[in-house]
C-alpha positions, 0 to 999 in steps of 0.5 A: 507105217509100211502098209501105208508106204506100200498102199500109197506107192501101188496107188501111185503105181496104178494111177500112173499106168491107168493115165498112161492107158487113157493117154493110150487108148484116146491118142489119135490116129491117122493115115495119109490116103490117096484120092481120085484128083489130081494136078497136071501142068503141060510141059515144055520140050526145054522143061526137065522133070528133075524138078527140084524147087516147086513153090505155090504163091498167092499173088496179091488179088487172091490168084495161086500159082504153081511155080518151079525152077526150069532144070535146064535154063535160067527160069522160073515157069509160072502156072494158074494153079486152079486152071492147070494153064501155062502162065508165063516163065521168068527168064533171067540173064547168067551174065551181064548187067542183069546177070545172076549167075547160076541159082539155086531156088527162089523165093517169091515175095512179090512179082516185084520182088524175087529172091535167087540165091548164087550157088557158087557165091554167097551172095543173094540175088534180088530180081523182079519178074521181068528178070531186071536185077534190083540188088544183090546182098552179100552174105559173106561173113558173120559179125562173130568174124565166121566165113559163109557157104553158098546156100540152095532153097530147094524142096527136093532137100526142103530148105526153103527161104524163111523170112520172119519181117525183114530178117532171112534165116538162111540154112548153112552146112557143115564148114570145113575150112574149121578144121578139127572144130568143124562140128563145133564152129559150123553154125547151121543156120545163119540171119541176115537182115536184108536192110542193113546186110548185117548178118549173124550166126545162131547158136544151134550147131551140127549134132554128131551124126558121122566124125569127121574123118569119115566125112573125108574118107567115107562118105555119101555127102548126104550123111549131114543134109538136113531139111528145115521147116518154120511153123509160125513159131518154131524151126524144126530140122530133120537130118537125113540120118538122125532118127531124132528132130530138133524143134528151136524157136528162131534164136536157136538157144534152147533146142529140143531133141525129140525122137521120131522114129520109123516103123520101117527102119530098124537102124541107120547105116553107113557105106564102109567106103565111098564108092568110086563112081558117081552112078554107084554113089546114086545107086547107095544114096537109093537103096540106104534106110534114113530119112528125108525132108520134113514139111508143115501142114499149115491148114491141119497143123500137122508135120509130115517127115518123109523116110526112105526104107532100105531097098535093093535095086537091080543091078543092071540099072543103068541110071541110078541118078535119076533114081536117086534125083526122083526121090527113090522107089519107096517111101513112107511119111510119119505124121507129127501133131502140133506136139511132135507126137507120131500119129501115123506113118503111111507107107507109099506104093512103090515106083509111083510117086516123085517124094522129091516133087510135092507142095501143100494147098488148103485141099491136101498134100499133093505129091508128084506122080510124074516117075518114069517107073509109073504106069502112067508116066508122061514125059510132057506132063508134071502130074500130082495126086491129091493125098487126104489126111484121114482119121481112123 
């Protein structure tokens, strides 16, 4: 009976190792390859390069737009994507009868129908491309009786609008006015119907990344960003210092923790103190290992989940900010099939490309290359490069 116990159990043991093997030796691979093509969009003299929302939109004849949020005024700048020409830039009021106050991000449903969320107050602006203000939708406070905070739908941290029919999921952060129970209370995202105003929290809250105490005393204020993204069926969030993802269908009430690890980081780390000045904030936030924002390639049904290795900067940089706001000067992109599993991690050559400034069209990914470092470098010009997705 042993012998059979045992030749039944080496079996099972060998059966098991030889799928693993197959598994093994059939699992693709791929790699993120540079091309010779590339976008380049003249700018104007009030236009900043610290672009940090840049979004494609498909108008209703078919037409691509590349659009971004002028840095340094109240405007969305508009360009013919395929043509590489100047269309036009939607201006907006900050105060008056059409004001808006100061925005952060957008969202284009139609030219008739733009979204501008406040970032001072939790309120929605909807406007139309002739800068006419349509409504406004207060966003305040949750049916459970739970206050708000005022949300940016930015690409340089990606956490763009999504809408699923008339229902906007809006990304929150941590909420300190809770007190001790600020983990446990802060929801992460919250829904808001658009027609009724009605809007609730989810149940998926912040994981433990730093306590909270630590938050208050030595933190970077990035320790709890996070980067979200919807594939059609699910919510994937990335927090900047959280080797893992969390993978959510939209009522946020089963969440899967998966583990998308980096080649290029052994371990995250935090600063012993926050630094007195803003410049050396900057210069810690660019040289720390974690990771950044996660994105979804509809048209190859795959994620790209950009990270920052650890670097050391020179001292004597003068401007670690901008540094910081380009979206450091090394990093690589892990690429995740449509089952979360880690196909491949392309690491970027350094002080070329601006991680914070990409956008995803039928073609590829393109990421921006407008880095003041780079050989290159145009000031009156927003460049990005074609990246292919190669199987090895």
């Amino acid at each position: 009976m042993n012998t059979l116990k045992n030749s039944f159990l080496l079996f099972i043991t060998l059966f098991f190792f030889s799928c693993n093997s197959f598994v093994h030796k059939n699992k693709e691979s791929y790699e993120l390859r540079a091309t010779d093509e590339y976008l380049k969009f003249p700018l104007n003299s009030k236009t900043s390069l610290l672009i940090k929302a840049i979004y494609p939109f498909v108008d209703k004849d078919g037409t691509e737009y590349l659009t971004f949020q002028n840095n340094m005024e109240p405007e969305i700048l508009v360009y013919n994507m395929k043509k590489q020409t100047y269309v036009r830039t939607i201006s907006f009021d900050r105060e008056g009868a059409n004001g808006i106050g100061w925005f952060g991000g957008y969202y284009i449903k139609s030219w008739d129908e733009i979204y501008l969320p406040e970032m001072t107050r939790p309120e929605i602006n909807i406007v139309n491309s002739d800068g006419r203000l349509l409504r406004t939708i207060s966003y305040a406070e949750t049916v459970q009786g739970k206050q708000t905070i005022p949300f940016i739908s930015l690409t340089s941290v990606y956490t763009p609008m999504v809408f699923i029919g008339h229902q906007l999921y809006i990304p929150q952060t941590i909420n300190l006015m809770h007190g001790s129970k600020a983990l446990e209370e802060s929801p992460v995202t919250v829904v808001l119907d658009t027609l009724t105003s009605k809007l609730k929290e989810l149940p998926f809250r912040f994981p433990q990344i730093i306590s909270l105490e630590d938050v208050k005393n030595k933190s970077l204020g990035s320790e709890y960003s996070y980067s979200r993204c919807f594939d059609g069926n699910n919510f994937i969030y990335s927090f900047f210092f959280d080797e893992n993802i969390y993978v959510t269908p939209p009522s946020h009430k089963r969440i899967d923790k998966i583990v998308v690890k980096s080649r290029y980081i052994n371990e995250l780390k935090f600063v012993d103190r926050t630094p007195d000045d803003l410049n050396l904030v900057a210069k810690a936030l660019s040289e720390l290992p974690f990771y950044s924002n996660l994105i979804y390639d509809k048209y190859r049904n795959v994620y790209y989940r950009f990270v920052f290795p650890k670097v050391d900067l020179p001292t004597n940089e003068t401007d670690y900010a901008e540094i910081w706001q380009m979206g450091r000067t090394k990093f690589s992109i892990i690429i995740l099939n449509d089952q979360f599993e880690v196909i491949g991690e392309t690491q970027f050559p350094e002080n070329v490309y601006v991680s914070t400034q990409y956008f995803i069209r039928k073609e590829g990914l393109y990421i921006g290359t407008s880095f003041p470092k780079n050989p290159n470098f145009d000031e009156n010009t927003l460049s990005f490069q074609r990246i292919e997705l190669v199987k090895l």
